[in-house]
PDB file with SEQRES, HELIX, SHEET and CRYST1 records, atoms N, CA, C and O in Angstrom:
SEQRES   1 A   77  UNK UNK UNK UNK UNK UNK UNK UNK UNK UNK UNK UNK UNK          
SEQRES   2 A   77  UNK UNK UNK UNK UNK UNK UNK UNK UNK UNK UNK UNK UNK          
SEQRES   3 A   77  UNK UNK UNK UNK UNK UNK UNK UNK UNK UNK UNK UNK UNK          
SEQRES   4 A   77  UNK UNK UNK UNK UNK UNK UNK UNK UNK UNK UNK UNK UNK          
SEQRES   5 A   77  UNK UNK UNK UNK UNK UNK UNK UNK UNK UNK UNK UNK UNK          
SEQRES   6 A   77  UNK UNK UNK UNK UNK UNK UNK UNK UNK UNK UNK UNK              
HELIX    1 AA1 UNK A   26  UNK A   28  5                                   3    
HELIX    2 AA2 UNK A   32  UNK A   38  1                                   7    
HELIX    3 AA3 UNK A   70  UNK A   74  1                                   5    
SHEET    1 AA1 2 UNK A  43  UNK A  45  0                                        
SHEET    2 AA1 2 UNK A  52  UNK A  54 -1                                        
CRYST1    1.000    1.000    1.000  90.00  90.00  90.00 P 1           1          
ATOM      1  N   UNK A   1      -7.230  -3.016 -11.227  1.00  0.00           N  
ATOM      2  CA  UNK A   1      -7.714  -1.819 -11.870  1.00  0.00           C  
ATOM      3  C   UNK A   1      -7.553  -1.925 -13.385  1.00  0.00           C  
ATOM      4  O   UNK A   1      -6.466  -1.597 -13.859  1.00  0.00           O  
ATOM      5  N   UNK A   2      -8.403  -2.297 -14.087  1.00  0.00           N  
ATOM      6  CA  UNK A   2      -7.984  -2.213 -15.527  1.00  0.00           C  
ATOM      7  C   UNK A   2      -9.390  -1.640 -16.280  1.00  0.00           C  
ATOM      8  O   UNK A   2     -10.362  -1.447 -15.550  1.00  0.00           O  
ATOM      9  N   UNK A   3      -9.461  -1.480 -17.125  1.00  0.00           N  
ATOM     10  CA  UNK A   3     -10.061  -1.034 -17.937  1.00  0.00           C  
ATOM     11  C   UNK A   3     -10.558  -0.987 -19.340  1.00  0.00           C  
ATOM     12  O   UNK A   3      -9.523  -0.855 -19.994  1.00  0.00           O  
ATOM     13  N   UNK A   4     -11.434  -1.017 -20.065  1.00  0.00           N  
ATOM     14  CA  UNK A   4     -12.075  -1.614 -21.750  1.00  0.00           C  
ATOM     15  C   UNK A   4     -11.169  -0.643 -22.147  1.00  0.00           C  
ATOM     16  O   UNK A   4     -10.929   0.460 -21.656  1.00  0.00           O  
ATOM     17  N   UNK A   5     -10.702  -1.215 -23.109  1.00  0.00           N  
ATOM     18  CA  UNK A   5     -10.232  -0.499 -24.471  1.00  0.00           C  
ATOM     19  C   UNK A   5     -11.411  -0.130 -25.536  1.00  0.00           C  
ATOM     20  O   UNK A   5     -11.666  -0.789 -26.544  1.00  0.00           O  
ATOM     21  N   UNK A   6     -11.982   0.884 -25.174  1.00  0.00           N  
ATOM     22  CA  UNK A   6     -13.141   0.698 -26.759  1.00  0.00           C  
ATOM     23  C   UNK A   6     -12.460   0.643 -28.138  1.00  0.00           C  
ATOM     24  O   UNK A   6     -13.177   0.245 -29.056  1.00  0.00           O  
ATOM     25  N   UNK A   7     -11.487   0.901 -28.361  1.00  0.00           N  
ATOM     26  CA  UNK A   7     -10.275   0.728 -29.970  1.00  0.00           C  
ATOM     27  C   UNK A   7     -10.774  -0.791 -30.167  1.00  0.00           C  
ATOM     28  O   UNK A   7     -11.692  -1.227 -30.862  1.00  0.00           O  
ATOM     29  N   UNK A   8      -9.711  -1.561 -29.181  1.00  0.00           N  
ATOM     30  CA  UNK A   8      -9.900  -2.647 -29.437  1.00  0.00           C  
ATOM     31  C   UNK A   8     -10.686  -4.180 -28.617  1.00  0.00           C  
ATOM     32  O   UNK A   8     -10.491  -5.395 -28.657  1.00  0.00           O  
ATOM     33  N   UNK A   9     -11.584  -3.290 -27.954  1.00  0.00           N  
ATOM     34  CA  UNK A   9     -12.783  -4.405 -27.243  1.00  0.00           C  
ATOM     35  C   UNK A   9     -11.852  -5.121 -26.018  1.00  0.00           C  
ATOM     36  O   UNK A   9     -12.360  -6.129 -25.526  1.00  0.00           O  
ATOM     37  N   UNK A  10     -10.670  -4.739 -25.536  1.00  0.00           N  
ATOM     38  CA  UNK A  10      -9.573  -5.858 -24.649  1.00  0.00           C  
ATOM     39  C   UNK A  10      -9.465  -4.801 -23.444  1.00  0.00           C  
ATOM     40  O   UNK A  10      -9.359  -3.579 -23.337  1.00  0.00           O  
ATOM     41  N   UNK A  11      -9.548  -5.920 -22.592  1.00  0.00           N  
ATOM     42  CA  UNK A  11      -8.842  -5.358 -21.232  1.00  0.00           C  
ATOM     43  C   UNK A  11      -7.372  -4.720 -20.890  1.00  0.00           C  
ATOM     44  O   UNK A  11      -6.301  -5.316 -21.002  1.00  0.00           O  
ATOM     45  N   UNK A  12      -7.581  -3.250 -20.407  1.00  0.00           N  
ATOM     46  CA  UNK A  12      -5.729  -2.698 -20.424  1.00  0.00           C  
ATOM     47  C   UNK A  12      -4.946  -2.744 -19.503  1.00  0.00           C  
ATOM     48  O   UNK A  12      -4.921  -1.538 -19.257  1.00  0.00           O  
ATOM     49  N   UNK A  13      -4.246  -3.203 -18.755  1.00  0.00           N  
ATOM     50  CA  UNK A  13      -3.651  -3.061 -18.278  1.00  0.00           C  
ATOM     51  C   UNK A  13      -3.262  -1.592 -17.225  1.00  0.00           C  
ATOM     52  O   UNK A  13      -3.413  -0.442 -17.638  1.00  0.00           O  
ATOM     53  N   UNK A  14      -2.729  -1.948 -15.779  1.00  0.00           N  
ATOM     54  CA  UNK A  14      -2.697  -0.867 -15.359  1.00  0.00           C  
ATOM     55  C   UNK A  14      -0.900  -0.671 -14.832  1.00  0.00           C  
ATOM     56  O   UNK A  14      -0.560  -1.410 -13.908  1.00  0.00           O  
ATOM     57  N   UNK A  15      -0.161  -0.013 -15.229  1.00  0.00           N  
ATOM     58  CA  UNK A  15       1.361  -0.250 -15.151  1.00  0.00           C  
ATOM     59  C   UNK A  15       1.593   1.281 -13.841  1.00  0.00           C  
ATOM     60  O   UNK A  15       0.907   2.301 -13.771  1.00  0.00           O  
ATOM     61  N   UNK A  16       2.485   0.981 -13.202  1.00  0.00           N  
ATOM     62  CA  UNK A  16       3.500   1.809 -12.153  1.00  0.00           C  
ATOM     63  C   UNK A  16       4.538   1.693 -12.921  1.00  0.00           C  
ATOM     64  O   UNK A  16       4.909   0.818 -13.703  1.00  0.00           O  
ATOM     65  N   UNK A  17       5.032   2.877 -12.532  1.00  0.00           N  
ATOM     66  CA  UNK A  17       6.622   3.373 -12.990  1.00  0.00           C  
ATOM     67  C   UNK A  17       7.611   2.759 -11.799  1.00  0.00           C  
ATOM     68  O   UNK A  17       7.464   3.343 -10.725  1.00  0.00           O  
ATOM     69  N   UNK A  18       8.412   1.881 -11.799  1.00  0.00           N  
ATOM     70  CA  UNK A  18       9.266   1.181 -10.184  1.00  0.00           C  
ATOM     71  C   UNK A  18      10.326   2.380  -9.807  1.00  0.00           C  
ATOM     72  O   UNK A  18      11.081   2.147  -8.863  1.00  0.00           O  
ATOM     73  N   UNK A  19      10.441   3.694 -10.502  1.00  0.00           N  
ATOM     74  CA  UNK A  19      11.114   4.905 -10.085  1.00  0.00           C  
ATOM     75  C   UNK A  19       9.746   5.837 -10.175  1.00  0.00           C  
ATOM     76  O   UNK A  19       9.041   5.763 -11.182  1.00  0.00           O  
ATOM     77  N   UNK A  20       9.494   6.483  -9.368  1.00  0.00           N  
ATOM     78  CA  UNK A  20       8.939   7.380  -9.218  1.00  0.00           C  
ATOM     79  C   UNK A  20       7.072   7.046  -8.909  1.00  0.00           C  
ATOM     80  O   UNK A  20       6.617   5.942  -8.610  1.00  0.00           O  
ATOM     81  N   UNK A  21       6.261   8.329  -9.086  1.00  0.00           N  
ATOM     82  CA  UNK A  21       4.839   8.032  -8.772  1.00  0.00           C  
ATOM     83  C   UNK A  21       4.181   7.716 -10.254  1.00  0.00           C  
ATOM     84  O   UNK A  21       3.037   8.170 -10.216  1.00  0.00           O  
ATOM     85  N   UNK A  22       4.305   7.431 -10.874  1.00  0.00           N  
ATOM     86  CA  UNK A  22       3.413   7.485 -12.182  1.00  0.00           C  
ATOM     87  C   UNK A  22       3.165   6.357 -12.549  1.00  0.00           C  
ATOM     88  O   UNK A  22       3.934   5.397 -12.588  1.00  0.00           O  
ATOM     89  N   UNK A  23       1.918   6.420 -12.879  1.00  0.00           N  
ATOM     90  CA  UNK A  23       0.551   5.270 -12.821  1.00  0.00           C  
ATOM     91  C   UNK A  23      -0.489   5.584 -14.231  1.00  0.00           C  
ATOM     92  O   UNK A  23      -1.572   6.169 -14.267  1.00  0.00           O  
ATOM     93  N   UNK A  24       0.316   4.940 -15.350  1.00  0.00           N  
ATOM     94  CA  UNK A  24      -0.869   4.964 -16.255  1.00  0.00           C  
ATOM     95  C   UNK A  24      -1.292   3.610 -16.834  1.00  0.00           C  
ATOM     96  O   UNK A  24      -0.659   2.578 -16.607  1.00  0.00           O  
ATOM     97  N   UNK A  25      -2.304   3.660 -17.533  1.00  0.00           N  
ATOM     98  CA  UNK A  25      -2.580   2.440 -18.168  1.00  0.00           C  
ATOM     99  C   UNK A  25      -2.041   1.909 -19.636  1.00  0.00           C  
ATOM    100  O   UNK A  25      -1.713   2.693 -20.526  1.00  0.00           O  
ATOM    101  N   UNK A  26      -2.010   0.979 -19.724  1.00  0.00           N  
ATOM    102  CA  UNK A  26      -1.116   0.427 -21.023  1.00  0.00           C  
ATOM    103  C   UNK A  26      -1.361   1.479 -21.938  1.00  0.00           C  
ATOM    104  O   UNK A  26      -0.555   2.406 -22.021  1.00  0.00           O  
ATOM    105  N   UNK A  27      -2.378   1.442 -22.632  1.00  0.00           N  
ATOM    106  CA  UNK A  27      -2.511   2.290 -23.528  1.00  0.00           C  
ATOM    107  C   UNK A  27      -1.877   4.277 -23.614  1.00  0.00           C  
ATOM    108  O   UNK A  27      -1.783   4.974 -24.624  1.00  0.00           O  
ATOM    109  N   UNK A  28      -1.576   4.639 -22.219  1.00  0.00           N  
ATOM    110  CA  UNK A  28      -1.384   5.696 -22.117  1.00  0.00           C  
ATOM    111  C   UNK A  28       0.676   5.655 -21.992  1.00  0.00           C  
ATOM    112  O   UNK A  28       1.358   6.675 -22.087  1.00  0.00           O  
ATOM    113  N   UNK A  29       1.100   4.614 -21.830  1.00  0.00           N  
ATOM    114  CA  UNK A  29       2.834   4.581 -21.792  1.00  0.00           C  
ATOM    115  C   UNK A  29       3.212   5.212 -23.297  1.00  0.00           C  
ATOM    116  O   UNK A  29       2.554   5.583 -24.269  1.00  0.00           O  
ATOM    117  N   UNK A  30       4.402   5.144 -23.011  1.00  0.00           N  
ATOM    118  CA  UNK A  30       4.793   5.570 -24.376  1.00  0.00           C  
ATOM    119  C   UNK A  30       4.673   4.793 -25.254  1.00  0.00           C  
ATOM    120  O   UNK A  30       4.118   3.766 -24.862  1.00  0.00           O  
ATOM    121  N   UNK A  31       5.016   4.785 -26.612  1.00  0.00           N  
ATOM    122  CA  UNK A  31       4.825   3.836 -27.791  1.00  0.00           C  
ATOM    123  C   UNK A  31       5.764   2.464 -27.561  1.00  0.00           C  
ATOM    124  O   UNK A  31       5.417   1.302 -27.774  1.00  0.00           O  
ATOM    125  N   UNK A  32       7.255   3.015 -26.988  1.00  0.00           N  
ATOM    126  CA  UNK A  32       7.891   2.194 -27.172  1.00  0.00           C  
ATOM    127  C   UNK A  32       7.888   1.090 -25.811  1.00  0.00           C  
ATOM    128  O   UNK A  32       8.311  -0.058 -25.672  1.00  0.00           O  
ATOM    129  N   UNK A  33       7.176   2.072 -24.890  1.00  0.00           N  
ATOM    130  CA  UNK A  33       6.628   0.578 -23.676  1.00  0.00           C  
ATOM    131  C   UNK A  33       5.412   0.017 -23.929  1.00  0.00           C  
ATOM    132  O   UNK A  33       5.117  -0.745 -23.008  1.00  0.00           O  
ATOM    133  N   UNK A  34       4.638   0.062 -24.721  1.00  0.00           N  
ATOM    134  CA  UNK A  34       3.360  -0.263 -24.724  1.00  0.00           C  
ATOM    135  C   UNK A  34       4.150  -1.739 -25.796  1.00  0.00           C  
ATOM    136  O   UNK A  34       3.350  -2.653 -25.595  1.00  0.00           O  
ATOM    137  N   UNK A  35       4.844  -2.084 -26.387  1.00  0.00           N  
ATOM    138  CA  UNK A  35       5.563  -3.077 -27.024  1.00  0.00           C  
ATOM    139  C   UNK A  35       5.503  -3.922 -26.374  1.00  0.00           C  
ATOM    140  O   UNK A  35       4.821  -4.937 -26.518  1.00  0.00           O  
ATOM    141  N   UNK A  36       6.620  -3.488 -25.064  1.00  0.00           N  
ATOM    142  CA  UNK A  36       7.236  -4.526 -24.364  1.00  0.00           C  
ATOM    143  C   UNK A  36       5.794  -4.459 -23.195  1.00  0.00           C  
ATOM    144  O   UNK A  36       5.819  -5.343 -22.338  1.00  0.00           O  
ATOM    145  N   UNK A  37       5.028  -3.833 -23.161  1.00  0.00           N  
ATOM    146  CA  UNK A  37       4.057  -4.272 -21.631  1.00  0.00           C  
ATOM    147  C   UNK A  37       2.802  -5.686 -22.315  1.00  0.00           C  
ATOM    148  O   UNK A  37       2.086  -6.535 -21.783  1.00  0.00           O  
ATOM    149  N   UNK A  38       3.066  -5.328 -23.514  1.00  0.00           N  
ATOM    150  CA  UNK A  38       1.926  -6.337 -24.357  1.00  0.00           C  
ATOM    151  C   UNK A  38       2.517  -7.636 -23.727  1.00  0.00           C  
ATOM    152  O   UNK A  38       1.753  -8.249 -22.981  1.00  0.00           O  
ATOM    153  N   UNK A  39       3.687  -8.110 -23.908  1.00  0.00           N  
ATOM    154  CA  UNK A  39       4.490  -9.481 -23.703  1.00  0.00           C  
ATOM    155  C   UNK A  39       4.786  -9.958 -21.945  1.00  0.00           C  
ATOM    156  O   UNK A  39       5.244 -10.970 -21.416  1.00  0.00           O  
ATOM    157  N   UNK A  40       4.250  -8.631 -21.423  1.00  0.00           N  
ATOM    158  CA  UNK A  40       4.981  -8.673 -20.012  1.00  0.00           C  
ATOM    159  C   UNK A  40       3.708  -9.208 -18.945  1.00  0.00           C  
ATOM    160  O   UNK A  40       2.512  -8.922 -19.015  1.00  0.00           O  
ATOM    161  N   UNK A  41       4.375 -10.036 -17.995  1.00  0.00           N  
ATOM    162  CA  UNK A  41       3.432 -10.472 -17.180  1.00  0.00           C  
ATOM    163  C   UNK A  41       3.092  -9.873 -15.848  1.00  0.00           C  
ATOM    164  O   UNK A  41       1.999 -10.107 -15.332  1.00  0.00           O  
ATOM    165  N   UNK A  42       4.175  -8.947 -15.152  1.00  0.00           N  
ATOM    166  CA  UNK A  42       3.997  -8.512 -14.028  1.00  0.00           C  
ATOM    167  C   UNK A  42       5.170  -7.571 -13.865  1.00  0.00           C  
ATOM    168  O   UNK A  42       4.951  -6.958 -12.820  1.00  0.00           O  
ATOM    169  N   UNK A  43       6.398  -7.131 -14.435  1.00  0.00           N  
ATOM    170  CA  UNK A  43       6.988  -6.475 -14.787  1.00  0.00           C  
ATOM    171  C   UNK A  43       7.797  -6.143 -15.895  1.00  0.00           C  
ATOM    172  O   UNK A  43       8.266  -7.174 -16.377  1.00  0.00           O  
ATOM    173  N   UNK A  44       8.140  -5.159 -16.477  1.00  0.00           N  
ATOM    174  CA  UNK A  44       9.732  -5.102 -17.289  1.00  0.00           C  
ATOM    175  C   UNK A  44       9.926  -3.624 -17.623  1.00  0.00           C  
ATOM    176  O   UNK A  44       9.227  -2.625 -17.451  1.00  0.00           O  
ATOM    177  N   UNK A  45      11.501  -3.912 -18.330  1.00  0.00           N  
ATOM    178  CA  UNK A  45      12.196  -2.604 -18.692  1.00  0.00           C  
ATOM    179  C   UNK A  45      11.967  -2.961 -20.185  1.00  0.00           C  
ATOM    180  O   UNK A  45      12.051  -3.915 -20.958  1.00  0.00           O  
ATOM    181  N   UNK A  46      11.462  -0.995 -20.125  1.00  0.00           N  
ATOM    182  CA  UNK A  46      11.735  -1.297 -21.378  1.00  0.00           C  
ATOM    183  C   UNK A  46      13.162  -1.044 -22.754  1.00  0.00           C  
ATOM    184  O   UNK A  46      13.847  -0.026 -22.648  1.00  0.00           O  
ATOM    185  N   UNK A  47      13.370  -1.752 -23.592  1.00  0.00           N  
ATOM    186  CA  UNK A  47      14.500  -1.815 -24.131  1.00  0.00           C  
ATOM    187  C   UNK A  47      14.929  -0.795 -25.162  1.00  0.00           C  
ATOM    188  O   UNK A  47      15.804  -0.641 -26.015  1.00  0.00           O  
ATOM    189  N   UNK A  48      14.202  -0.366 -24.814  1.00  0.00           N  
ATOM    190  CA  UNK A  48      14.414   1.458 -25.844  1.00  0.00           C  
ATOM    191  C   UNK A  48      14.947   2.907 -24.969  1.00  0.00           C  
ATOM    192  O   UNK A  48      15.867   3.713 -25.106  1.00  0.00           O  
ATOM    193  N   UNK A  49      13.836   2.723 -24.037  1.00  0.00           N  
ATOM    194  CA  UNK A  49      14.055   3.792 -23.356  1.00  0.00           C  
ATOM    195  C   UNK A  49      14.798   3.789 -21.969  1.00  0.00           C  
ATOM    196  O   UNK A  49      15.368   4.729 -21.416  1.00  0.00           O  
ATOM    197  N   UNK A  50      14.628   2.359 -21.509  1.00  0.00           N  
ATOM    198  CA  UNK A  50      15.095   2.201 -20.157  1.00  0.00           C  
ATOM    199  C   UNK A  50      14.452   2.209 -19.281  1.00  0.00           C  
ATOM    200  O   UNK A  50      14.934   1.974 -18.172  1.00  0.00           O  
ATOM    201  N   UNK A  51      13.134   2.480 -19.448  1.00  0.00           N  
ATOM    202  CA  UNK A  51      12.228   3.015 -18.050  1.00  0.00           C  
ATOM    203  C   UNK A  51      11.685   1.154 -17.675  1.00  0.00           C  
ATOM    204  O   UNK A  51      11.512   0.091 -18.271  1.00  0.00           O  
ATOM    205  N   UNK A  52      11.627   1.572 -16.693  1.00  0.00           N  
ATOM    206  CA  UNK A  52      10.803   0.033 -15.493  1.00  0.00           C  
ATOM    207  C   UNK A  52       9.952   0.811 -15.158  1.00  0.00           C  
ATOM    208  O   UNK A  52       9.832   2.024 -14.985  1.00  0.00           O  
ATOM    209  N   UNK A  53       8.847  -0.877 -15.031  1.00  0.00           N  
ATOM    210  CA  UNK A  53       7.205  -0.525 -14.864  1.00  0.00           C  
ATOM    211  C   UNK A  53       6.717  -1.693 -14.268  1.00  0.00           C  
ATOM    212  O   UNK A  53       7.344  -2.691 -14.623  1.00  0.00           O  
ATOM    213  N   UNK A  54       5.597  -1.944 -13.299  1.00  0.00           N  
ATOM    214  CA  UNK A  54       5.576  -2.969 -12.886  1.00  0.00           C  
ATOM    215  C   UNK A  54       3.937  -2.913 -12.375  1.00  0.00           C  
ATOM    216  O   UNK A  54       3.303  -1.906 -12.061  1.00  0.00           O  
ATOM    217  N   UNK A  55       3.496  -4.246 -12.399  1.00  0.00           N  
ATOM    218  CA  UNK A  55       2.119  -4.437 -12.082  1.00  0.00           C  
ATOM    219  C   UNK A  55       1.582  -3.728 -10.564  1.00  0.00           C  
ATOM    220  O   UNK A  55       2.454  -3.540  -9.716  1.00  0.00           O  
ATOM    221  N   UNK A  56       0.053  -3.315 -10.219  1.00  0.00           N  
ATOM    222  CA  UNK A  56      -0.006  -2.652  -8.938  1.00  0.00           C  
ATOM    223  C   UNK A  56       0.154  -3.935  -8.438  1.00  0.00           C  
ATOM    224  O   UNK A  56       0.032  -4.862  -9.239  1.00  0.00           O  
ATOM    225  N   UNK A  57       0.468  -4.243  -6.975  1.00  0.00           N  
ATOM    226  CA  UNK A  57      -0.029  -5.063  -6.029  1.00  0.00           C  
ATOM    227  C   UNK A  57      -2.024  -4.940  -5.616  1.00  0.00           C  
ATOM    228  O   UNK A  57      -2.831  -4.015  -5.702  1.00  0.00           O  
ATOM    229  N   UNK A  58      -2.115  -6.197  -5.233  1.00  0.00           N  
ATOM    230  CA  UNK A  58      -3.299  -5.891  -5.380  1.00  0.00           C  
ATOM    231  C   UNK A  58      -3.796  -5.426  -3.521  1.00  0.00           C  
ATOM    232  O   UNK A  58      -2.864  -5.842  -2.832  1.00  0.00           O  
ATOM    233  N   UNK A  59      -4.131  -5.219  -3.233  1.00  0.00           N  
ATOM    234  CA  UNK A  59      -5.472  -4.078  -2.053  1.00  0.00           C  
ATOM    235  C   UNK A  59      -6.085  -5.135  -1.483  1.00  0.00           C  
ATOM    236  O   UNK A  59      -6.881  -5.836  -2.107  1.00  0.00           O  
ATOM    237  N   UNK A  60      -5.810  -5.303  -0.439  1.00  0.00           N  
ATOM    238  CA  UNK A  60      -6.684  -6.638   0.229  1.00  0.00           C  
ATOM    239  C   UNK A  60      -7.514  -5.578   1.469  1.00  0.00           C  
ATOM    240  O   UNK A  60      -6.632  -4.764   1.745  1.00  0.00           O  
ATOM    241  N   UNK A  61      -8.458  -5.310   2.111  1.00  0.00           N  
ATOM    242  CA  UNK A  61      -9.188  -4.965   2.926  1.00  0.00           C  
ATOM    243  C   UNK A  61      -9.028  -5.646   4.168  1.00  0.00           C  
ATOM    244  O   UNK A  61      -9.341  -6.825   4.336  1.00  0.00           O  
ATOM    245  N   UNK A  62      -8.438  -4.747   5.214  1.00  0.00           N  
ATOM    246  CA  UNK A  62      -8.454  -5.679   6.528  1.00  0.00           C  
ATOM    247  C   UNK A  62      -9.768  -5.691   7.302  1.00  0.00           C  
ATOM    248  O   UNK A  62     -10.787  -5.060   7.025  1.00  0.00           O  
ATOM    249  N   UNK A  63      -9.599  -6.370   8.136  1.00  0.00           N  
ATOM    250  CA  UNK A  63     -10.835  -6.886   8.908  1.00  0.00           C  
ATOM    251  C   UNK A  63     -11.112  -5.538   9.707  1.00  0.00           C  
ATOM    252  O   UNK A  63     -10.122  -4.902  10.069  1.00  0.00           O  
ATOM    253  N   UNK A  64     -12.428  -5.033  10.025  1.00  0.00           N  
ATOM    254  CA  UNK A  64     -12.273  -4.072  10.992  1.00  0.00           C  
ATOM    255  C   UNK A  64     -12.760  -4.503  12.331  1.00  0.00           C  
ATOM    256  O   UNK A  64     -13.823  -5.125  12.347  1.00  0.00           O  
ATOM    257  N   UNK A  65     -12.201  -4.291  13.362  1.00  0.00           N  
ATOM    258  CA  UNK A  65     -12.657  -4.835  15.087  1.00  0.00           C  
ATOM    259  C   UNK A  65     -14.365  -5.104  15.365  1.00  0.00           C  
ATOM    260  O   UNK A  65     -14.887  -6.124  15.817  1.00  0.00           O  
ATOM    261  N   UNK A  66     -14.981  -3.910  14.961  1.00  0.00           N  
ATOM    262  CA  UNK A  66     -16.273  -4.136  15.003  1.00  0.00           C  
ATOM    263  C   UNK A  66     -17.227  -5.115  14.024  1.00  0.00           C  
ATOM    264  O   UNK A  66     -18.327  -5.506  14.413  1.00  0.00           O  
ATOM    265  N   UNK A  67     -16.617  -5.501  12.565  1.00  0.00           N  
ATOM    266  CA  UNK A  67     -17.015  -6.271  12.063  1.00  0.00           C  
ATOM    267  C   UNK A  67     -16.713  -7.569  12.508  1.00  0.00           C  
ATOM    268  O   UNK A  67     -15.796  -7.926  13.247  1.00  0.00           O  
ATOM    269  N   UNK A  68     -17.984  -8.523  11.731  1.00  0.00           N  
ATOM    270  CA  UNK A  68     -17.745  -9.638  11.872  1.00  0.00           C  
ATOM    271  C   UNK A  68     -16.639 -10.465  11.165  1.00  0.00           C  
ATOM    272  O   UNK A  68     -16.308 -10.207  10.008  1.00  0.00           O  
ATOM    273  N   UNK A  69     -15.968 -11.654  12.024  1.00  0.00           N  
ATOM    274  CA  UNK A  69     -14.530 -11.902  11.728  1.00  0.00           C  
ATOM    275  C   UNK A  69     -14.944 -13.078  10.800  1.00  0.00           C  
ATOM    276  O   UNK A  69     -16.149 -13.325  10.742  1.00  0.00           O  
ATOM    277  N   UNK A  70     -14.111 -13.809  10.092  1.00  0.00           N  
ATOM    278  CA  UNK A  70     -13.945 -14.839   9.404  1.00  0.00           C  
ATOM    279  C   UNK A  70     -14.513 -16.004  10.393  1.00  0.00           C  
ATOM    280  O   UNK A  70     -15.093 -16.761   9.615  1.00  0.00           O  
ATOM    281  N   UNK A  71     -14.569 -16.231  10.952  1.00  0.00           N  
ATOM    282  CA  UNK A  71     -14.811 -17.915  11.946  1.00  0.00           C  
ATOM    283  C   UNK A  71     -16.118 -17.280  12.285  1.00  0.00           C  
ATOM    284  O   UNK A  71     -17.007 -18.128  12.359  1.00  0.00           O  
ATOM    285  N   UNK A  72     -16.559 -15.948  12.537  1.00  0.00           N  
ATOM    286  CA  UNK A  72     -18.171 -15.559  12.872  1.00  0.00           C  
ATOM    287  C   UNK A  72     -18.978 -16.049  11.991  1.00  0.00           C  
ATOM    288  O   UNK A  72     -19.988 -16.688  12.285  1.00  0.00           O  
ATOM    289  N   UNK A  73     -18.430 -15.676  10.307  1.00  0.00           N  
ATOM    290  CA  UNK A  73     -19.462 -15.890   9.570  1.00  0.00           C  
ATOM    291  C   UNK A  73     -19.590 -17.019   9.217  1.00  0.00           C  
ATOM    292  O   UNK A  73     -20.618 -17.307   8.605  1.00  0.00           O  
ATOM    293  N   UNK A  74     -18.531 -18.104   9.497  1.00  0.00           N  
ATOM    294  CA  UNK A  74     -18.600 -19.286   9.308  1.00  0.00           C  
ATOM    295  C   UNK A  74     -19.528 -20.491  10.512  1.00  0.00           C  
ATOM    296  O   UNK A  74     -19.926 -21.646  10.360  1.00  0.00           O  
ATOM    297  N   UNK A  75     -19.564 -19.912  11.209  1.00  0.00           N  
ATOM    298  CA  UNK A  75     -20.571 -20.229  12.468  1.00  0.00           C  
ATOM    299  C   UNK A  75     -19.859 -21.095  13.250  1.00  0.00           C  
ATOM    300  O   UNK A  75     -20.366 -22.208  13.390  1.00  0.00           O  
ATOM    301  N   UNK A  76     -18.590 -20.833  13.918  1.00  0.00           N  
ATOM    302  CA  UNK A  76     -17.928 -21.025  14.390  1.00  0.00           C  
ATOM    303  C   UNK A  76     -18.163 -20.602  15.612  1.00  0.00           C  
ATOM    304  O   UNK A  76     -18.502 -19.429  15.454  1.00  0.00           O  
ATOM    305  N   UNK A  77     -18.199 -20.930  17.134  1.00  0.00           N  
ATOM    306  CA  UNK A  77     -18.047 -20.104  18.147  1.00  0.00           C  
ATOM    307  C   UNK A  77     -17.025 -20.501  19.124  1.00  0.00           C  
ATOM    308  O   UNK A  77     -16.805 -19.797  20.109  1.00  0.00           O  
TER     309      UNK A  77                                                      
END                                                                             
């Protein structure tokens, strides 16, 4: 899930809070996490405030029974 920055033409980032429900994008953290999320690859704390934040996992789609399976579409029988 990320999103254009029109400011600065770059892709933003989408951060979770690892306490609680809150889900914003880089640009929307506070000043002093938006520091440390620039440098960060998949999680961190940040060193001002204390708060942890961490990348979503990503959403994989399971197979549904009635669809066709992986070895179907491969022409497998």
């Amino acid at each position: 899930m990320d999103r254009a920055s029109l400011r600065e033409g770059r892709v933003v980032r989408l951060w979770i809070a690892a306490l609680g429900d809150e889900t914003l994008y880089e640009t929307d953290l506070p000043s002093c996490c938006q520091r440390s999320a620039r440098s960060a690859e998949d999680s961190f704390e940040c060193p001002s405030c204390g708060a942890m934040w961490q990348q979503p996992q990503p959403v994989w789609a399971e197979e549904d029974a009635f669809a066709e399976s992986s070895r179907e579409r491969k022409g497998a029988a």
